[in-house]
C-alpha positions as CSV (number, residue, x, y, z in Angstrom):
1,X,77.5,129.8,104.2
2,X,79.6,127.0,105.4
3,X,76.6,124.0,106.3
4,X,75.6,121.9,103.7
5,X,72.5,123.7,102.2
6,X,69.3,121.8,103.7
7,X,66.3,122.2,101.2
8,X,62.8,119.6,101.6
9,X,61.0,117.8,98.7
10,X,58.8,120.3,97.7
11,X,61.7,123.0,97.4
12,X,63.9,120.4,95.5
13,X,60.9,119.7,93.4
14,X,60.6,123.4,92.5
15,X,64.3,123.7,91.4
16,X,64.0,120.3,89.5
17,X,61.2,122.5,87.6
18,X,63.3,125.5,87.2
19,X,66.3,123.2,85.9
20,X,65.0,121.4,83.4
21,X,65.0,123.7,80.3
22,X,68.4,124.3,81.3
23,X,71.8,123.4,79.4
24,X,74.8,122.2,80.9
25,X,77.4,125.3,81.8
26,X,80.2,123.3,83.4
27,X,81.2,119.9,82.2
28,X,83.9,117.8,84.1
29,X,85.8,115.7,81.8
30,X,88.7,112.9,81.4
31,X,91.4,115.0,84.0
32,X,88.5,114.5,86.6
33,X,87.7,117.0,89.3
34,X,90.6,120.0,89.0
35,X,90.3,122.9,90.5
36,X,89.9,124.7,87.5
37,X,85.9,123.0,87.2
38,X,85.4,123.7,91.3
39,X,86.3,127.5,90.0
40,X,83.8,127.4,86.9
41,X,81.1,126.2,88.9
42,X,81.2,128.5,91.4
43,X,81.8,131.3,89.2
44,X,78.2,130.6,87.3
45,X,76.4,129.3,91.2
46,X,77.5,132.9,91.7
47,X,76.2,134.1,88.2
48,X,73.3,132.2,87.9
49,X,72.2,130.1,91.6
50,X,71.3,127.0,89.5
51,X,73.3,125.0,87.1
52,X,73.7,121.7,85.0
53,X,77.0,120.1,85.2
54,X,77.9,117.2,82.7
55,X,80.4,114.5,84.5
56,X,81.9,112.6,81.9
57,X,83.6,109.9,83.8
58,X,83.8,106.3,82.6
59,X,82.9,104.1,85.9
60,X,79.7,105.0,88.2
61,X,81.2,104.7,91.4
62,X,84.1,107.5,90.0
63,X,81.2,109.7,88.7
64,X,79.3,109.6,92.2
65,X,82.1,110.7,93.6
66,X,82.9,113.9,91.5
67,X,79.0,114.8,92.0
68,X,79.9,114.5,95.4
69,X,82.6,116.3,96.3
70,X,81.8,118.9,93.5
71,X,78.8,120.2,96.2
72,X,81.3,119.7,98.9
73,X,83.8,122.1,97.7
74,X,81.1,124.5,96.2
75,X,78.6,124.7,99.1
76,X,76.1,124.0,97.2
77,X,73.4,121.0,97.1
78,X,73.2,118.2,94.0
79,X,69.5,118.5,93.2
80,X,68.6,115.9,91.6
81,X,70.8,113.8,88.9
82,X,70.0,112.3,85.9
83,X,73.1,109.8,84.5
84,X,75.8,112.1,84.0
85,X,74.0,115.7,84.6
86,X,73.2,117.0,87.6
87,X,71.8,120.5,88.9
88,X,73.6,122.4,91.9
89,X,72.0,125.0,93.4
90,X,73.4,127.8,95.5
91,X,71.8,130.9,96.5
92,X,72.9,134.5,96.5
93,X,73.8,136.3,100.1
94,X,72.1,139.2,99.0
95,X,69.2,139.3,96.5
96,X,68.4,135.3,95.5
97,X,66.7,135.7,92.0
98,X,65.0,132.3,92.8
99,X,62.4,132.3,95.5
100,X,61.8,128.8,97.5
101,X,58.4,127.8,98.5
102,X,58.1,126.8,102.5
């Protein structure tokens, strides 16, 4: 799955849903965007399809950035974003757990 992952509203809106009880698994911290965080987060994408990631960067502009290229070199899509949290999703090949409404 090499294109960027192209979801609508109302399947964005359903993962929002899905996400919110969830907790933050990966958190990206004062060394920035290493390559050590790209391999957590795709390790639990491929565990568990959606997931919180906490971006603890002081300026805005440094933190839309790491939100950015952290769904660039995970294939995955930043659903939505809420100050420094935001929800990637990725599905499985084989077997999504998570069913998307048309």
């Amino acid at each position: 799955m090499n294109t960027p992952l192209e979801l609508n509203e109302r399947q964005k809106k359903h993962l929002r849903g899905l996400g919110h009880a969830l907790h933050p698994l990966v958190s990206l911290g004062q060394h920035g965007l290493t390559d050590a965080v790209v391999s957590e987060l795709d390790r639990a994408l491929t565990d568990h399809e959606l997931v919180k990631v906490r971006v603890r960067l002081g300026e805005r502009e440094e933190r839309n950035q790491a939100f950015s290229d952290l769904g660039t070199r995970t294939r995955s899509a930043l659903i939505a974003r809420v100050g420094h949290v935001g929800l990637y999703f990725r599905p499985k090949a084989k077997a999504s757990r998570i069913v998307l409404p048309v």
